[in-house]
N, C-alpha and C positions, 0 to 999 in steps of 0.2 A: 535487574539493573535499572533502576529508575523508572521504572513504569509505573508504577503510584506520585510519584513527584512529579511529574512531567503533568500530568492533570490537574495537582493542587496548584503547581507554579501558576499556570493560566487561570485558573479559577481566582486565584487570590487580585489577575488584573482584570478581572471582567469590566469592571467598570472606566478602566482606560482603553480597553477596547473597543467597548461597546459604543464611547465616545467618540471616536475616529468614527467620521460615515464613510468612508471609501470600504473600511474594513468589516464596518456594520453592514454595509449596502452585500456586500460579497456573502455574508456568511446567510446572511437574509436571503439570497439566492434561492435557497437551497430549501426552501418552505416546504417541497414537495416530501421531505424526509420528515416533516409533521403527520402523524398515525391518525391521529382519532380528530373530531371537533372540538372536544376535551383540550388537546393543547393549539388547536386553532383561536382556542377564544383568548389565548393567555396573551398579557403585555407584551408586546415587542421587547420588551428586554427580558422576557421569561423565554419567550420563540429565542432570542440569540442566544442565551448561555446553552437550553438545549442543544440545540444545531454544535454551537461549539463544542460540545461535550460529545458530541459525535465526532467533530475532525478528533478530538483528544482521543476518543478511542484507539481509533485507526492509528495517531502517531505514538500511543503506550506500544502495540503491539509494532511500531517500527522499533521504538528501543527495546522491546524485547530482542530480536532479532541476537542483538549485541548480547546478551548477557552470557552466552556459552563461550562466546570469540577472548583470543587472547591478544590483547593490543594495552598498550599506554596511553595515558590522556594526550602525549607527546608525537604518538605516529599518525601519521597524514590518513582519515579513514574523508571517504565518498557515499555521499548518498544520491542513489538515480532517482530522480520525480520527487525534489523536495515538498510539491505541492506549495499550499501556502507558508509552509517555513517554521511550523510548529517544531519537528524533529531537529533541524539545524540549528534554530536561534535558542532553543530548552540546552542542546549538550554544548552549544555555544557559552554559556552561561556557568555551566560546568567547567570550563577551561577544557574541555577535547577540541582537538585539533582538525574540528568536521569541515569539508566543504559539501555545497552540494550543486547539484543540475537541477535547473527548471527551465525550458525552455518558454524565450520569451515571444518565438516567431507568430505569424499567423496562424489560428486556428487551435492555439494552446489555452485560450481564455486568457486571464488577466492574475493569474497564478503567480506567476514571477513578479508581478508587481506588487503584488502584495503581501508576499512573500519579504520582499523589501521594507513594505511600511511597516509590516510587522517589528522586523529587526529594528527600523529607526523609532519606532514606540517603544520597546523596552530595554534601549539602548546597546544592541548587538552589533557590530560590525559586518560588514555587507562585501564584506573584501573580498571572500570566497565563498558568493552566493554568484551562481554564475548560470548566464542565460541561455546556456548551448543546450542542443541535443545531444542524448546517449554517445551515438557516432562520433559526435564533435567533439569526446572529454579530452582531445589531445589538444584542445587549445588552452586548457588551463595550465600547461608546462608543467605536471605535475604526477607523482608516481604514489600508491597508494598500498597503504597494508592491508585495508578493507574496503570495500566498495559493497553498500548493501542496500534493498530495496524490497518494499510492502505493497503490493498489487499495482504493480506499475508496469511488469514485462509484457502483459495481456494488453497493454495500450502501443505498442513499438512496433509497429509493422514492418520495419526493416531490421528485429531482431538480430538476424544471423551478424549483418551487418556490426550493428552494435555489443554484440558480446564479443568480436575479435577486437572492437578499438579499447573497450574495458580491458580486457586479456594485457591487452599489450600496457597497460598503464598499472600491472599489477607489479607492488617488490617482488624482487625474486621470492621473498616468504608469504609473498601476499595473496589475500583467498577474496571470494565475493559469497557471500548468502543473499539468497533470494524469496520472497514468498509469493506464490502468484496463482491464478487456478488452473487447473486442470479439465482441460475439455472435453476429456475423456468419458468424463460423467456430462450424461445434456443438462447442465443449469449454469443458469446465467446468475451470478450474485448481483451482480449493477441491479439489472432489471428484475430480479426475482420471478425470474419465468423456466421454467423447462421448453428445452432447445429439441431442434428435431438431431435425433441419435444417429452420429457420426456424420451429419450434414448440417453444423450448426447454422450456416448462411441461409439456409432455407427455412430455417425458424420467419424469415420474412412475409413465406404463403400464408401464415396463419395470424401473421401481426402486421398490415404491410404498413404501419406507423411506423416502423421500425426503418423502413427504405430511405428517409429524409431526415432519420435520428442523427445526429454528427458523433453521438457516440460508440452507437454503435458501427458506424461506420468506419471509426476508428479500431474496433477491437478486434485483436490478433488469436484466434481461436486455438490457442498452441494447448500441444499436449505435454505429457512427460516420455512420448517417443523421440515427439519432434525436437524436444530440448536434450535428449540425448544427442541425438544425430548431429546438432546444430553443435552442442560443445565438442564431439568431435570431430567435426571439421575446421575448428576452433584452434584447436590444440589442446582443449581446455578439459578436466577430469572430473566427473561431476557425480555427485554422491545426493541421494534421496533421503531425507527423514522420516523416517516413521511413526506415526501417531499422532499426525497432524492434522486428520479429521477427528479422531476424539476427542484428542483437547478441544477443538474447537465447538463440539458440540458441548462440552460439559459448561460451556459460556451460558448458553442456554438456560443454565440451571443457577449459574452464581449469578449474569447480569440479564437484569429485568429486562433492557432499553436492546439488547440485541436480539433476546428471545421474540419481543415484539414487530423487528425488523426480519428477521429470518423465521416467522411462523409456519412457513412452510414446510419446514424442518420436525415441528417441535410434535405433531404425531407419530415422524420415525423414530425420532429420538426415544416419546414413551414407548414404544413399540419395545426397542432396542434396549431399554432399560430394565422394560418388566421381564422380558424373556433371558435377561442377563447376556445378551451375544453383545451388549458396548463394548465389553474388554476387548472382546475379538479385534477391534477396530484399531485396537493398538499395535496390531501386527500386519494389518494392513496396508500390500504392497502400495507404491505412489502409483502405479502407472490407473490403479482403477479409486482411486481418492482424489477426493479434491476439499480445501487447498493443497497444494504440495508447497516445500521447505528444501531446497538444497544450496549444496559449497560447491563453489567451482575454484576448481586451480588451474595452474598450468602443471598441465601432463609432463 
């Protein structure tokens, strides 16, 4: 469901993008996502469309999310951690009936903001681009058939918190999908580091840059135990997908630009390929995989 078009759309305005410096300046941020000196020497407008093509990634694989879910362009769907506003302002565009959350308070970057100028550059309406926290979707007065999110729950330290205020803003038919990792396994995707096993916080004895990182400092080292326990205290009934690390590995093999972000991968991967046990990974349960994929309803 639109995961191919969601990238041409923004590629076709690179250049009204790359125009805006608020939005240039943002995407520019993120230099550190430049691999080799190979694309360190390139144009400033060759560095942005890459980088861009990175958030693009990320927000295909949010509208995948959608493409199994049964909804109309007409029913009220939610997305938690719009980020910059790629997902929201692309099915805006669409005529879907999306809002989303980016919070705008301290300490969230400038996300929400430009999330905004996005929408006012390619002419999207900002009506239900809204500045709250997870917890806070009950100030949008609003109830939803979908509510869905792509590695955003591993940033929410007051989880529990915030899956009962979502719960409670679901139709009575309404479900939530979520993608997010699994700390199960010690690796950090952010950072691309292996964490110390079943004590990720103390991955900090061996990296202590990490003690004054604000992102890390931010992130919620949830399992798929913890996310069980937590939906049921919820109310909420939560179902796991399977073959969520293989697909994700076989990216490896179609997309260049991820293979070279996740290298760390890419000798298990041939390991796993040549000895033929990839398939196996299709049957593999969430609780020892990672990413995991599930639905939450009300029980």
């Amino acid at each position: 469901m639109y995961q191919a078009s969601i990238v041409g759309f923004y590629l076709q305005k690179v250049d009204l993008l790359y125009a805006d410096l608020p939005f240039r300046q943002h995407i520019l941020k993120f230099k550190a996502l430049l691999h080799t000196d190979a694309y360190n020497q390139q144009s400033e407008k060759q560095q942005f469309e890459y980088l861009l093509k990175h958030y693009l990634e990320e927000a295909a694989l949010t509208i995948s999310l959608l493409s199994a879910e049964q909804f109309s362009k007409t029913d009220p769907i939610l997305e938690l951690g719009g980020g910059i506003g790629l997902s929201y302002a692309f099915l805006k565009t669409q005529g879907f009936n999306v809002h989303a959350l980016e919070p705008s308070d301290a300490g969230y970057g400038d996300y929400y903001d430009i999330g905004k100028r996005l929408c006012d550059l390619i002419g999207v309406s900002t009506e239900h681009w809204y500045p709250y926290l997870g917890k806070d979707v009950g100030k949008t007065n609003k109830k939803f058939k979908l509510i869905f999110s792509n590695n955003v729950l591993e940033h929410i330290l007051d989880l529990e918190t915030t899956l009962q205020a979502l719960g409670n803003v679901l139709l009575p038919a309404g479900r939530m999908i979520h993608n997010t990792v699994n700390y199960n396994i010690p690796y950090e995707p952010h950072y691309k580091i292996p964490l110390v096993p079943f004590f990720p916080k103390k991955t900090v004895w061996f990296k202590p840059s990490l003690k004054q990182d604000e992102l890390w400092q931010g992130l919620h080292f949830i399992t798929s135990g913890r996310l069980r326990k937590m939906s049921n205290r919820c109310g909420l009934k939560i179902v796991f997908e399977k073959g969520i690390l293989y697909r994700t590995l076989l990216r490896l093999d179609s997309d260049p630009e991820f293979a070279k972000r996740q290298a760390y991968f890419l000798p298990i991967y041939r390991i796993l390929k040549a000895t033929r046990l990839l398939q196996l990974l299709k049957y593999l349960p969430a609780s020892i995989a990672t990413p995991i994929r599930f639905t939450l309803e009300k029980a």
